[in-house]
C-alpha positions, 0 to 999 in steps of 0.5 A, a space after each residue: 507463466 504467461 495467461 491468455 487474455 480469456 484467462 486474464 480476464 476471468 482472473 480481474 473479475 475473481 478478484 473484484 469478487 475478493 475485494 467486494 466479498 472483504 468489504 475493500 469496495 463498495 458501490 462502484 468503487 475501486 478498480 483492478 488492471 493488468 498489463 497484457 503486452 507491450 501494447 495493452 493494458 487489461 482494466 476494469 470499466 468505470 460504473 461497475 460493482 467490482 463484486 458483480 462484473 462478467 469478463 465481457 465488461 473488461 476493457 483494452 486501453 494503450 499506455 496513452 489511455 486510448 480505449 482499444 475495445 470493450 462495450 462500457 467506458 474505461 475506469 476515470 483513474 486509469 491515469 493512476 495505474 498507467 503511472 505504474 506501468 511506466 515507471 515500473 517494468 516489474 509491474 504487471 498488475 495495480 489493485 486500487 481499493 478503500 479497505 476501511 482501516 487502512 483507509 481510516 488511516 489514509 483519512 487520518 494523514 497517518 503513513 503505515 510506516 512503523 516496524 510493528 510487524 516483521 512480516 510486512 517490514 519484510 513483504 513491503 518494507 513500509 505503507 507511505 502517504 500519499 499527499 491528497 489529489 483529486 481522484 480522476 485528475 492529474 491531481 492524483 498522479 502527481 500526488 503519487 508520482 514521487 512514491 510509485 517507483 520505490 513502493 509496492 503499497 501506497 496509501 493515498 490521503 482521503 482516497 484509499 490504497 494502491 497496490 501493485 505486484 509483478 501479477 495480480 494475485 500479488 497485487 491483490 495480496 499487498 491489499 490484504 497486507 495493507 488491511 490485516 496490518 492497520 488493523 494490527 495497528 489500530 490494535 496497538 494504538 487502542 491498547 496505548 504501546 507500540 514496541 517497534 523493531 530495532 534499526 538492526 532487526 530492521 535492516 536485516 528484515 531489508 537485507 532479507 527482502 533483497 535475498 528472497 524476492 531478487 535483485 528486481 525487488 523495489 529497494 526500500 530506503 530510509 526517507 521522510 516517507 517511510 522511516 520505518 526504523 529508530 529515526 521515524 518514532 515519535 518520543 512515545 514510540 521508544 520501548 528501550 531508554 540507555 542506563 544514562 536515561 534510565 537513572 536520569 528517569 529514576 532522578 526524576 521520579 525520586 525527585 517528584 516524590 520527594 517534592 510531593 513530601 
């Protein structure tokens, strides 16, 4: 369904007041865009609580960033969500936030990239990192740049997160995936085990993703950025051992014991 500019308009200022109300901002931060044609991008200004805004505080940019209307200035991280834009045709909204557990982990160096959960395997394959560019610089794009074209939700290194979606109410939902799941991880990281999705169980979720959301879906590919199976988990990640590990493992137990008289 195609939305009038009125419509869009109303739409970006309900979900600033989203991301504020969730505590995913605060202060100026953030910043929400949309695509409106060919032509024009729909995008929050610069300076601006995202939980207090009217939408007569919008602005009209092109695809170079040139502002084309709107009495305040344009978001500095326009450059961010233009990127999306270009590479990527199903994209008609980018949602850019600092929900603080996901960005604790962004602040970590820690990717989201682990098969804890089926459901976000299934919604966003995995959550990458981003290396660290400074915000408003080319910094910042080339940082993303090799990950915009096959992520939906990218977390960036001592910055934040980026989500994107064919509309806004899906890009504001990858946000809230992205949040609920660091901290369902965090969760399993304080109680000490993670017991991870097998290689199988994986490339099934994958194979489902393609079936439910159609051949337009971004295909998620095994790659340092996002492992997401057997081939990304650390030696204290592993749930199962092999009849030869365990045996080996009982060897070395009995040994120790013996050692110990």
């Amino acid at each position: 369904m195609t939305l009038t500019e009125e419509e869009l308009r109303r739409q970006i200022v309900e979900v600033g007041r989203w991301i504020h109300r969730q505590g995913f901002v605060s202060g100026y931060d953030g910043n929400i865009s949309v695509r409106m044609d060919g032509q024009r991008i729909l995008s929050t200004p610069t300076a601006i609580s995202k939980g207090m805004m009217e939408p007569d505080d919008l602005v009209v940019v092109d695809y170079d960033g040139r502002q084309l209307a709107g009495r305040r200035k344009a978001t500095s991280e326009l450059a961010m969500h233009l990127l999306f834009y270009r590479r990527r045709p199903d994209v008609n909204a980018v949602v850019h936030a600092h929900p603080p557990t996901a960005t604790g982990y962004a602040a970590a160096g820690l990717a989201l990239n682990k098969a804890l959960v089926s459901e976000v395997v299934l919604s966003l394959g995995c959550i990458p990192l981003a290396r660290y560019g400074t915000p408003g610089t080319p910094e910042l794009t080339e940082a993303l740049s090799p990950l915009v074209g096959q992520y939906d939700a990218i977390l960036m290194a001592n910055h934040g997160v980026v989500t994107c979606g064919p509309d806004l109410m899906r890009a504001y939902f990858r946000m809230e995936t992205v949040e609920h799941f660091a901290r369902i991880s965090l969760v399993t990281e304080m109680l000490g085990r993670q017991v991870l999705l097998s290689e199988q169980d994986v490339d099934k979720l994958l194979a489902a993703r393609q079936r439910y959301f159609g051949p337009g879906t971004t295909a998620i590919e095994r790659s340092p950025a996002c492992p997401v199976t057997e081939a990304g988990r650390g030696p204290g990640d592993r749930f199962w051992v092999s009849q030869e590990e365990l045996e080996g493992l009982v060897a070395e137990v009995l040994e120790r014991l013996k050692a110990k008289g």
